[in-house]
PATOR-718468 format. One line per field, with one value per residue: residue in one letter; x, y, z of N, C-alpha, C in turn. Coordinates in steps of 0.1 Angstrom, whole numbers, plus 5000, padded with zeros to 4 digits. Example, Ala and Ser with C-alpha at 12.3 -4.5 7.8 and 13.67 -1.06 7.14 Angstrom:
BEGIN
code: (A S)
nu: (5132 5128)
nv: (4943 4978)
nw: (5078 5071)
cau: (5123 5137)
cav: (4955 4989)
caw: (5078 5071)
cu: (5132 5129)
cv: (4967 5000)
cw: (5078 5079)
END
This chain:
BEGIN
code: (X X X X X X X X X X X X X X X X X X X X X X X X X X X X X X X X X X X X X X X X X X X X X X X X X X X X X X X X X X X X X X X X X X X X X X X X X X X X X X X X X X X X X X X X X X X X X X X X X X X X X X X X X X X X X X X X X X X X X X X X X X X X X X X X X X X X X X X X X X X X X X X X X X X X X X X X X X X X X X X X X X X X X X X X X X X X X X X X X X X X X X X X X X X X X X X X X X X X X X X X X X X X X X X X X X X X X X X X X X X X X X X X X X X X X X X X X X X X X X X X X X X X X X X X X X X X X X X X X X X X X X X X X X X X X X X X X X X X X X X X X X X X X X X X X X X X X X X X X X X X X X X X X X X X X X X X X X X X X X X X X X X X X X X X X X X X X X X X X X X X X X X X X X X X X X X X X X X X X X X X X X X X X X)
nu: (3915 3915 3931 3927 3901 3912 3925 3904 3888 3908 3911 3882 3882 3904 3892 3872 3882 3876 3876 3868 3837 3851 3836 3819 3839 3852 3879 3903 3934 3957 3983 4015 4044 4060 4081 4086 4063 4060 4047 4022 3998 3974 3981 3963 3931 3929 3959 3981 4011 4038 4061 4092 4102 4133 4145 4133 4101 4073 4044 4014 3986 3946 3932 3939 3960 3984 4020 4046 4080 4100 4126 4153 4149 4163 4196 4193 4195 4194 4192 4181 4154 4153 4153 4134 4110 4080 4056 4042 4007 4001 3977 3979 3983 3977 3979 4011 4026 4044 4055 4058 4084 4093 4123 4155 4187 4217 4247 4278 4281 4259 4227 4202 4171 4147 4134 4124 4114 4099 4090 4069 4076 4065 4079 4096 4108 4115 4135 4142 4146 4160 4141 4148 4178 4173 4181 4191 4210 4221 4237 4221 4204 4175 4140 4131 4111 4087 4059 4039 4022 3993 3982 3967 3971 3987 4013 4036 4037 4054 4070 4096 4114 4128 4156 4166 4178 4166 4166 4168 4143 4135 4152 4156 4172 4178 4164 4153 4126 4106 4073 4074 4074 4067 4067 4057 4076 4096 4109 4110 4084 4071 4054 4057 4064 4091 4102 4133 4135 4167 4175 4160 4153 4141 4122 4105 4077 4059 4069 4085 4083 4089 4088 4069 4049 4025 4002 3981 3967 3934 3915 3884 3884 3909 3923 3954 3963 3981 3998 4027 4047 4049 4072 4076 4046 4020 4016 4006 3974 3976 3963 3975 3991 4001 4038 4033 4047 4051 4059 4075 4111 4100 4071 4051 4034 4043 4063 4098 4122 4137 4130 4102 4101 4086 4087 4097 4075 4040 4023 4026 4026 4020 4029 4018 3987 3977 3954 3946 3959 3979 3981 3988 4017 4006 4019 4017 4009 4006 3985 3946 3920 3888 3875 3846 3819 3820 3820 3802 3794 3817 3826 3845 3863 3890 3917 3943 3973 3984 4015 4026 4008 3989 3964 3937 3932 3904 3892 3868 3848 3839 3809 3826 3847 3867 3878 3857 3852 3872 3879 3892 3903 3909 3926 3932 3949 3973 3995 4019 4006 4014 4009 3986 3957 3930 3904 3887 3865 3864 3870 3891 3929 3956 3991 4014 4042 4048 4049 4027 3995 3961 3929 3898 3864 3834 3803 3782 3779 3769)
nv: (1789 1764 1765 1786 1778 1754 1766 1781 1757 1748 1768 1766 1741 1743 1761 1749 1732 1716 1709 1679 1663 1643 1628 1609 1591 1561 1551 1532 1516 1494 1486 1493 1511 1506 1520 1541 1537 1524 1515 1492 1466 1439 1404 1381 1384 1381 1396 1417 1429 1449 1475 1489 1519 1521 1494 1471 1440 1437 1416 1420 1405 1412 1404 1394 1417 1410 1415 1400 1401 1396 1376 1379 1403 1423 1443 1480 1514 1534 1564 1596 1602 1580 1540 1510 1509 1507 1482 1462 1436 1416 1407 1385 1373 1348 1328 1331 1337 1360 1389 1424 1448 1483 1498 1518 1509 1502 1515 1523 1553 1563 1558 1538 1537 1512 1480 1451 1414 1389 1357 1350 1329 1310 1329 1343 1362 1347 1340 1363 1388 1415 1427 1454 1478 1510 1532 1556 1566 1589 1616 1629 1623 1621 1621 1594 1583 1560 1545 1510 1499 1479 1466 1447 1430 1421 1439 1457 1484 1514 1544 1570 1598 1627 1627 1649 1662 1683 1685 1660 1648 1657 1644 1618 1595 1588 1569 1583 1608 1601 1577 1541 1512 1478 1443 1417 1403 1415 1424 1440 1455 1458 1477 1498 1532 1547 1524 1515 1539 1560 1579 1572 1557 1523 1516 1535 1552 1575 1610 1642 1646 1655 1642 1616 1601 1582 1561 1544 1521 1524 1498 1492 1517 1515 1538 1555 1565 1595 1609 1636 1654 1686 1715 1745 1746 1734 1710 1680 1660 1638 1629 1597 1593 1571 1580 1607 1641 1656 1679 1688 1704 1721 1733 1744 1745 1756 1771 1785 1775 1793 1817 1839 1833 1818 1782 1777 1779 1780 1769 1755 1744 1712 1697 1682 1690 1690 1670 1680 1707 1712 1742 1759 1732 1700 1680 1649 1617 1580 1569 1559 1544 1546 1517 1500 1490 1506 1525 1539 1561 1574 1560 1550 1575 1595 1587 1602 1601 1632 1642 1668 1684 1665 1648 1630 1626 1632 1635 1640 1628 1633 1619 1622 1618 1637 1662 1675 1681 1687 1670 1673 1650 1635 1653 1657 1635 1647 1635 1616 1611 1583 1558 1539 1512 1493 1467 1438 1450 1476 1488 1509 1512 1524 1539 1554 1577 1578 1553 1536 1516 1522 1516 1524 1530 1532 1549 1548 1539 1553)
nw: (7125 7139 7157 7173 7189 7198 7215 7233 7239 7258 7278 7287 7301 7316 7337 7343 7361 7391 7427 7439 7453 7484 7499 7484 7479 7490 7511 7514 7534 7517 7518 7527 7536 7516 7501 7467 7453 7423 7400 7390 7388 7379 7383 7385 7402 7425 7432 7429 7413 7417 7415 7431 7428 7440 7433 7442 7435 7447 7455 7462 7479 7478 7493 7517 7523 7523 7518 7499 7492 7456 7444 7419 7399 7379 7380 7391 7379 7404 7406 7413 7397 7380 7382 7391 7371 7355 7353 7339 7329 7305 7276 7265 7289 7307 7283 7281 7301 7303 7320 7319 7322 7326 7331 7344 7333 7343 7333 7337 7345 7333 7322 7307 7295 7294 7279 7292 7296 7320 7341 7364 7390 7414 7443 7424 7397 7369 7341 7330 7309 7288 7266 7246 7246 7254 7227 7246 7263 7290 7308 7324 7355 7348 7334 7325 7315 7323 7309 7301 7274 7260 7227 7224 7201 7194 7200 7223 7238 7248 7262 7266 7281 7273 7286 7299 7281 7257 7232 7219 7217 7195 7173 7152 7155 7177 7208 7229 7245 7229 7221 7221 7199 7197 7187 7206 7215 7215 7183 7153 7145 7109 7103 7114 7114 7107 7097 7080 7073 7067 7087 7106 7134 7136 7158 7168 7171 7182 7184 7200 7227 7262 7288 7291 7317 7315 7295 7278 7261 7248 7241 7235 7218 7202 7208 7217 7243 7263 7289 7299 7314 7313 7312 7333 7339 7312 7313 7294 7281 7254 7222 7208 7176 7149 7137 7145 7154 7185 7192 7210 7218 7203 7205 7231 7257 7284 7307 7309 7338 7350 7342 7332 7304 7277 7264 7236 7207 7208 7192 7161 7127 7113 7140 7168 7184 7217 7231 7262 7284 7310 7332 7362 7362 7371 7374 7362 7362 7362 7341 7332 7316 7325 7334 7346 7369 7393 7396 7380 7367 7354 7332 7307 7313 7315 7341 7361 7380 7404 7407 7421 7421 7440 7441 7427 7390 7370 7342 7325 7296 7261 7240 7214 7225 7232 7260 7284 7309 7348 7370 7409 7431 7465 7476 7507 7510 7512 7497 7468 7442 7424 7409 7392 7395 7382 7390 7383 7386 7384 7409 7424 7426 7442 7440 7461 7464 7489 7498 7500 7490 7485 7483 7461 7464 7460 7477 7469 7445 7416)
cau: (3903 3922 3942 3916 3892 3925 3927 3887 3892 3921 3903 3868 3887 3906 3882 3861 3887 3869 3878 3856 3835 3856 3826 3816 3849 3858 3895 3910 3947 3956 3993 4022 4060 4064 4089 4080 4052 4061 4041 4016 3991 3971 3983 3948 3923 3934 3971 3990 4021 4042 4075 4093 4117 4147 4148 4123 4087 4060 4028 4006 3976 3944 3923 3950 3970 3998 4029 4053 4089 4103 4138 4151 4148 4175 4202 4190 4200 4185 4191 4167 4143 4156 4153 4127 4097 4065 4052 4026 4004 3999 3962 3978 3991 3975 3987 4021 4032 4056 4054 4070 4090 4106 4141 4169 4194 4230 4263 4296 4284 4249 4219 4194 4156 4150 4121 4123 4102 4099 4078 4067 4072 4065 4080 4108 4110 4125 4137 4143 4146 4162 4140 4154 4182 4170 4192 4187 4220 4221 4246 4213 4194 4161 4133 4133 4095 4083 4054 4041 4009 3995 3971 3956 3968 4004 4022 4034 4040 4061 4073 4108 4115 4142 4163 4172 4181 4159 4169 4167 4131 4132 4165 4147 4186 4182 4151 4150 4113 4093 4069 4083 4064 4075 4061 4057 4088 4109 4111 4099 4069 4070 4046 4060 4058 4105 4110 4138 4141 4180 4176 4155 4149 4126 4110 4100 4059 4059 4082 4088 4076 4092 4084 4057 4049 4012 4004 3971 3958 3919 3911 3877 3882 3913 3931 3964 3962 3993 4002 4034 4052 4054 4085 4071 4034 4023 4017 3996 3974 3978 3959 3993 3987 4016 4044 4034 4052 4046 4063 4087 4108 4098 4059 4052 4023 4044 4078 4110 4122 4146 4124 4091 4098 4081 4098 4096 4060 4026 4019 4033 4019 4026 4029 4000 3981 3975 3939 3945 3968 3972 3986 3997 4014 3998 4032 4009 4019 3998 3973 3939 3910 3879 3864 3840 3808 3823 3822 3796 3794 3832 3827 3857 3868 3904 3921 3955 3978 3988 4026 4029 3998 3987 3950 3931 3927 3894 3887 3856 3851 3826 3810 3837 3865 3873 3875 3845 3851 3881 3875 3901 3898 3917 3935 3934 3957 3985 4007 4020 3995 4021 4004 3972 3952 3915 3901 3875 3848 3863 3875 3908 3938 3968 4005 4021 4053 4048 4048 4016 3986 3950 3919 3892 3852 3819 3798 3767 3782 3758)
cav: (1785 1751 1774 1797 1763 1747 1781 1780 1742 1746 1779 1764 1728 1749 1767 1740 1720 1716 1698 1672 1661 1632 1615 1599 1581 1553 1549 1516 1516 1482 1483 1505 1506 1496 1526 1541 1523 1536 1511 1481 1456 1429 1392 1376 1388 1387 1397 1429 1430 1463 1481 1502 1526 1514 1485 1460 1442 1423 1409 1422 1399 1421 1401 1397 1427 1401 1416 1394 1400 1386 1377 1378 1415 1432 1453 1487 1522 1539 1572 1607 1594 1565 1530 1503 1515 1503 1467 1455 1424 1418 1402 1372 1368 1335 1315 1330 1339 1370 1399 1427 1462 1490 1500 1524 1501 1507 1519 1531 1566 1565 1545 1535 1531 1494 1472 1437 1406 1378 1352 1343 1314 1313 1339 1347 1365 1337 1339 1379 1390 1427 1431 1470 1482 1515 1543 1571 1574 1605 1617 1635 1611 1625 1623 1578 1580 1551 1533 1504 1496 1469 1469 1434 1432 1422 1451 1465 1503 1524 1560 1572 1606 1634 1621 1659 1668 1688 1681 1643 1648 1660 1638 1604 1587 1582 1569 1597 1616 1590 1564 1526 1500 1463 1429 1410 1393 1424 1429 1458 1453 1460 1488 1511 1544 1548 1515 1512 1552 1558 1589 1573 1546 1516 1517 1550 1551 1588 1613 1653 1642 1657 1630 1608 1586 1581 1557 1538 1517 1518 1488 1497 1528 1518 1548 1553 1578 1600 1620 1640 1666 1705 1728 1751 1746 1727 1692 1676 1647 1632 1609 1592 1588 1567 1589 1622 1645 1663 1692 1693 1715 1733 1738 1742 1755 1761 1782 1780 1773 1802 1826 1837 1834 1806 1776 1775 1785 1780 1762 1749 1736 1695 1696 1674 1694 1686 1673 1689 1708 1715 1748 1754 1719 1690 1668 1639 1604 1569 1567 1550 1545 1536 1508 1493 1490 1507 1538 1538 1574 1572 1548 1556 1583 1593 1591 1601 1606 1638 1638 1683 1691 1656 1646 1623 1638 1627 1638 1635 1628 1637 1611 1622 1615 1652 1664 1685 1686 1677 1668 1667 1645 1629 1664 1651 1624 1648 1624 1624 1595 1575 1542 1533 1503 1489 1455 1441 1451 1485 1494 1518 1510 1539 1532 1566 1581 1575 1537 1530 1509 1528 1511 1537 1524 1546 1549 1547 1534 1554)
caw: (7133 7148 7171 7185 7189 7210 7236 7243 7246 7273 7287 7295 7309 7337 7345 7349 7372 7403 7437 7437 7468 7486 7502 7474 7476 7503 7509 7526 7527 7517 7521 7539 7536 7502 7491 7460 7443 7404 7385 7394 7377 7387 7378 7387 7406 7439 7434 7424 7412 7420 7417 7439 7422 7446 7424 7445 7431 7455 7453 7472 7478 7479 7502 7532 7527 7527 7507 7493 7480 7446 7434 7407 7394 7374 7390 7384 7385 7415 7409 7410 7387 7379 7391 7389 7366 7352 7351 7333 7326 7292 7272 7270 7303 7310 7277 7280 7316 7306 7325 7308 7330 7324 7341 7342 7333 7344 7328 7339 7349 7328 7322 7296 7290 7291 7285 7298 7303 7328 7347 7378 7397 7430 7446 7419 7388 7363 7324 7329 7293 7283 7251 7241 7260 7246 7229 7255 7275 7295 7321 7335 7357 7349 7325 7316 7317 7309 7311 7291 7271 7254 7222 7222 7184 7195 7201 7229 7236 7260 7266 7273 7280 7271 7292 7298 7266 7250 7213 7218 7214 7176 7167 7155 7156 7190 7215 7238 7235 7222 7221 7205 7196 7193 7189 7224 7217 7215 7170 7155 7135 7094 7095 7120 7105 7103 7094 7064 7073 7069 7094 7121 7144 7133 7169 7171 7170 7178 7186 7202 7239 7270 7296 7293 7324 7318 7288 7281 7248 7249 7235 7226 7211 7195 7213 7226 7253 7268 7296 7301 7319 7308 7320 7347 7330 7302 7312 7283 7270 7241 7210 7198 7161 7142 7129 7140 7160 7195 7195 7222 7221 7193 7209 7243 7266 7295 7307 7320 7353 7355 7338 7323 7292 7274 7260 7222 7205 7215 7181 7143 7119 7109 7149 7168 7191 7228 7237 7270 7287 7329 7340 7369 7364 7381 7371 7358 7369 7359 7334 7328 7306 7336 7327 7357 7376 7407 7398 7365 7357 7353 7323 7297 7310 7321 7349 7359 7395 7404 7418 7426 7434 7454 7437 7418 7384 7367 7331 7314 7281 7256 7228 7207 7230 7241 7274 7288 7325 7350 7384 7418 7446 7473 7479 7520 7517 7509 7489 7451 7436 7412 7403 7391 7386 7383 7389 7375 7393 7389 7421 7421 7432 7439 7444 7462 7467 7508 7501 7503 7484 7487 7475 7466 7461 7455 7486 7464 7435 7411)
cu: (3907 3929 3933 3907 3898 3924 3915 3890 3898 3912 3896 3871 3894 3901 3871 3866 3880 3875 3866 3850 3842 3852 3825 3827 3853 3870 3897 3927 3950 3971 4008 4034 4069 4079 4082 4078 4052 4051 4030 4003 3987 3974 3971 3939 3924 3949 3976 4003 4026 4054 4081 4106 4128 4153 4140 4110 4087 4049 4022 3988 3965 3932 3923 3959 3986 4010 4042 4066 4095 4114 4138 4154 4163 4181 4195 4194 4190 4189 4182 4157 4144 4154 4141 4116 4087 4069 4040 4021 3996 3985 3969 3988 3989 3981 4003 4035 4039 4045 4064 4067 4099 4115 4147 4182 4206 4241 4268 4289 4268 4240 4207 4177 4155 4139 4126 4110 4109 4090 4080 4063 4075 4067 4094 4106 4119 4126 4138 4151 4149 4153 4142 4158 4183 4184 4191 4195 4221 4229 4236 4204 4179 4153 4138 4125 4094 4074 4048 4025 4005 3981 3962 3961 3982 4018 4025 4045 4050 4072 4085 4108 4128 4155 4173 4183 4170 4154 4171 4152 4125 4142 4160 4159 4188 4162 4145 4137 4111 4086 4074 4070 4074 4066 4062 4070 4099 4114 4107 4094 4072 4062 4048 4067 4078 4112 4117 4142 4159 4185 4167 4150 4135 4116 4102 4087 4058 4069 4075 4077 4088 4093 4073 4053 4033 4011 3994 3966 3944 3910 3895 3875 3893 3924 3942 3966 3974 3996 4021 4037 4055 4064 4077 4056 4033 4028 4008 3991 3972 3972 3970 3987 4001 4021 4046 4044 4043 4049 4075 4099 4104 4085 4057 4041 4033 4062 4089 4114 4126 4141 4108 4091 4100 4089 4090 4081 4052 4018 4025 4030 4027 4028 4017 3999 3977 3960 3935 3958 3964 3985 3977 4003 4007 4006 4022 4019 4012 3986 3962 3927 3902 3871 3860 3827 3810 3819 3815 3794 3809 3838 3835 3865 3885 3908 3942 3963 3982 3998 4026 4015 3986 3974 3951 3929 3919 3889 3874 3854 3836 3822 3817 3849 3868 3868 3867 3844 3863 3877 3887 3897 3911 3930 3942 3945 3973 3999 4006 4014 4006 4017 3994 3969 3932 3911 3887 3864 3849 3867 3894 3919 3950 3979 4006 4036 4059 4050 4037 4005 3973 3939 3907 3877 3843 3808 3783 3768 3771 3771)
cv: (1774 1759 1782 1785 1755 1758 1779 1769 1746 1757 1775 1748 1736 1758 1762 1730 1724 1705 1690 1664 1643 1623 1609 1587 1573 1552 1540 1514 1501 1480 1499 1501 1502 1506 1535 1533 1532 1532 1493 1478 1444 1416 1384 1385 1391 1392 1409 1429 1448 1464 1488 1505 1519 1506 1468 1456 1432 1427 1415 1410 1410 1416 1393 1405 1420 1408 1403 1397 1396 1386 1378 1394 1424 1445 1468 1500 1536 1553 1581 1595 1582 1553 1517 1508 1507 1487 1465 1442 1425 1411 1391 1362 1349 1325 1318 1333 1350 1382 1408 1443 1466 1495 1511 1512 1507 1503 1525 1539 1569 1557 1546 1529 1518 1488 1457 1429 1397 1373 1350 1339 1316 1325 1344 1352 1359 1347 1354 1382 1407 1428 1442 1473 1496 1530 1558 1574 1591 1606 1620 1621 1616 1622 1604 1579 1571 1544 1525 1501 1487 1474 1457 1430 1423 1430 1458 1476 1506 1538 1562 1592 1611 1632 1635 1668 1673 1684 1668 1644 1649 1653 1622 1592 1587 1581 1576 1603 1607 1581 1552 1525 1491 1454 1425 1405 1408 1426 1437 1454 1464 1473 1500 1522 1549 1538 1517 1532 1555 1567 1586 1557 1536 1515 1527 1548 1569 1598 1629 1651 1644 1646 1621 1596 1583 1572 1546 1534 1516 1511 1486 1504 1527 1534 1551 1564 1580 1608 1623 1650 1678 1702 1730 1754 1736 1712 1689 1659 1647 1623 1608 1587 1582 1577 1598 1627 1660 1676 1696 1694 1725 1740 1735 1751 1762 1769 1782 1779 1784 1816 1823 1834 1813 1795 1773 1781 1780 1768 1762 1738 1725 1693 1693 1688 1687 1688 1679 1691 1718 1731 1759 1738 1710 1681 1652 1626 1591 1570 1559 1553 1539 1528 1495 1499 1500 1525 1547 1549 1580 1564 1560 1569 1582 1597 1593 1609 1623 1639 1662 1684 1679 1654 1634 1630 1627 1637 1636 1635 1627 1621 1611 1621 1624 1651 1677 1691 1678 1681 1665 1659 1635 1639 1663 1642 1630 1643 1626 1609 1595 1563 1540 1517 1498 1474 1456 1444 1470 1496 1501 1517 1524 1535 1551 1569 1579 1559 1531 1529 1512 1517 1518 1528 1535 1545 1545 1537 1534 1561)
cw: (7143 7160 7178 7189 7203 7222 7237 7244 7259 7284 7301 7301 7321 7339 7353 7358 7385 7409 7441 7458 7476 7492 7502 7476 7489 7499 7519 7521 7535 7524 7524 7529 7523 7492 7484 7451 7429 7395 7399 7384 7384 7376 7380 7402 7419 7443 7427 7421 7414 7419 7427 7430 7426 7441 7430 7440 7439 7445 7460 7470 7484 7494 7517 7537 7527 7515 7511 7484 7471 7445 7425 7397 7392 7379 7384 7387 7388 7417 7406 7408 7379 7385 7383 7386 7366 7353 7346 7326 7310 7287 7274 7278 7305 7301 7279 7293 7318 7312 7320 7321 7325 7332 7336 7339 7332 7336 7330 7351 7343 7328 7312 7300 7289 7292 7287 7301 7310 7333 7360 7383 7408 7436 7441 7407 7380 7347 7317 7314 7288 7261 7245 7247 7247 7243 7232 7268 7279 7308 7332 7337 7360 7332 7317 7311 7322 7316 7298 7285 7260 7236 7218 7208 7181 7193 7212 7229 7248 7255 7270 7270 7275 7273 7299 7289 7253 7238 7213 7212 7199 7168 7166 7152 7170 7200 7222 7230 7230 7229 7213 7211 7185 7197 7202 7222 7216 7198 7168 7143 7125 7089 7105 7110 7097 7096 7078 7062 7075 7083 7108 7126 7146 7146 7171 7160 7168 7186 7193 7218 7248 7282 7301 7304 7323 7302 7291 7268 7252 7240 7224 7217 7197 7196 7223 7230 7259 7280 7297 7306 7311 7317 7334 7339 7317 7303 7301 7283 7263 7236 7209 7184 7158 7135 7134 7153 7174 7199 7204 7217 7219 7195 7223 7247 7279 7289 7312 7332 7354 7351 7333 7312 7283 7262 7241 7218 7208 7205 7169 7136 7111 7127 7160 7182 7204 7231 7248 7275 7303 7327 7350 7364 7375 7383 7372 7361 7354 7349 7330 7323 7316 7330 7343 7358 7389 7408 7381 7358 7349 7338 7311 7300 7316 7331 7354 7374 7393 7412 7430 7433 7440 7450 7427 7407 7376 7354 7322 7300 7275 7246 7219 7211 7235 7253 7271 7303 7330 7366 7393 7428 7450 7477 7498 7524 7515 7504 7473 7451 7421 7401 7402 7386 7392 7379 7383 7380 7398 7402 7418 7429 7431 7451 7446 7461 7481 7509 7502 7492 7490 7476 7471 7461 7466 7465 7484 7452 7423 7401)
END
């Protein structure tokens, strides 16, 4: 009954994707030139922090357009998909100053998953701190993921992918395919689900994940929300429960590059289920849980870039958390939307692939 329940779920969600009217939406493009913008986060209210893959982070100030570049930032390796990832500002930014990003971090001929923190003073990134130089070498420079998420509780989260290795994903002796989770200081907290496991990796939160760049704690709910890449189909999101496993490769909605034929089964049981799943893919980017005035009918629900096919994607969610409807917009601006962020008053921020910093606001704001 779970499995016929899951296909009408997926069914009556793409069927119900609709391009949404783009009206409603004001766009002011704050900032130009920046590269790609992978990851961003606001340090106070009028300031953005950002990455650019290449291995550069500014500031962008929101209420001069003024960008600002930082020293300081760890060498990094700028290949494909590789390079300078996520950034994010953590709850308690203000008593403690760290800023914590993820990297490609280079070796020889390979490069590794990496979270790091640091602060910033003036206009430098000081006290730059590798807390997990993680174990997910790969000759292939694809599939790091990563971004990062906090839970208020002291713990924060982040995503690494495959690393283009399939069978990393189900092998819990190495970080590849997964979520961690570590104390803010970089230990690994006593009640993660492997710890003291002789066969698997005390960080590892959850596991069988293709490439996850989308990654959101919602604080209220208590819910840690996922996005990731399908094959050729079969992007998904994800509840992340402690422990369980995702399925990749062993379950999969979508299909191979080189053929039709579909990558492992459709479903298996002890294997979590995908709250939703896009095909065609959408190659899902940034993830967030909306929480503002700006845009009030929007309240909790999810949002998340679209890099292939170039949209806002806008999920709605029911009283129980499920999705019920998914909405496109900003199909016009022809760009892959990489970066999200929302201030407090709710207004949307989006980091592209073209280099550029969009601000979006509700014409009506009903």
């Amino acid at each position: 009954m779970r499995l016929c329940q899951s296909f009408v779920l997926f069914f009556v969600l793409f069927s119900q994707a609709v391009v949404a009217n783009d009206k409603s939406i004001q766009i002011e493009k704050m900032a130009s030139n920046l590269g790609v913008v992978w990851g961003m986060d606001f340090v106070d209210s009028d300031r953005i922090i950002f990455t650019q893959r290449g291995g550069k982070a500014g500031l962008l100030d929101v209420s001069d357009h003024r960008v600002i570049w930082l020293s300081g930032v760890a060498e990094v390796h700028a290949q494909n998909q590789g390079g300078l990832l996520d950034v994010a500002v953590p709850p308690d930014y203000a008593e403690t100053g760290w800023l914590y990003f993820t990297y490609s971090k280079p070796e020889l001929i390979q490069a590794r998953t990496t979270l790091a923190r640091a602060k910033l003073k003036n206009n430098a990134l000081t006290d730059w701190q590798d807390l997990l130089v993680s174990d997910s070498a790969s000759l292939r420079n694809i599939h790091f993921g990563s971004r990062i998420a906090f839970d208020g509780k002291g713990h924060v989260f982040f995503s690494i992918g495959d690393r283009g290795v399939r069978s990393n994903a189900q092998d819990l002796t190495n970080h590849a395919g997964s979520i961690l989770r570590l104390n803010m200081d970089g230990s690994v907290p006593r009640d993660n689900p492997f710890v003291d496991h002789a066969q698997a990796l005390d960080e590892i939160w959850s596991y069988g994940h293709r490439n996850p760049q989308g990654l959101f704690y919602d604080m209220k709910t208590d819910r840690l929300w996922e996005v990731e890449h399908g094959p050729r189909g079969g992007d998904e999101i994800n509840l992340i429960e402690k422990g369980r496993n995702y399925g990749w490769p062993v379950v999969s909605q979508g299909l191979e590059y080189f053929s039709d034929f579909a990558v492992g089964v459709k479903h298996k049981a002890g294997m979590q289920e995908p709250i939703k799943v896009y095909i065609p893919s959408i190659a899902p980017s940034d993830l967030q849980v909306y929480d503002g005035e700006e845009f009030k009918s929007w309240q909790g629900d999810l949002l998340t870039g679209a890099l292939k096919l170039q949209h806002l994607n806008h999920i709605v969610l029911n009283a129980q958390q499920r999705p019920v409807k998914e909405n496109r917009y900003l199909q016009p601006l022809n760009q892959r939307l990489r970066s999200l962020a929302i201030d407090k008053e709710g207004r949307i921020y989006i980091g592209t692939d073209s280099g550029n910093i969009y601000r979006l606001t509700h014409s009506n704001k009903h």
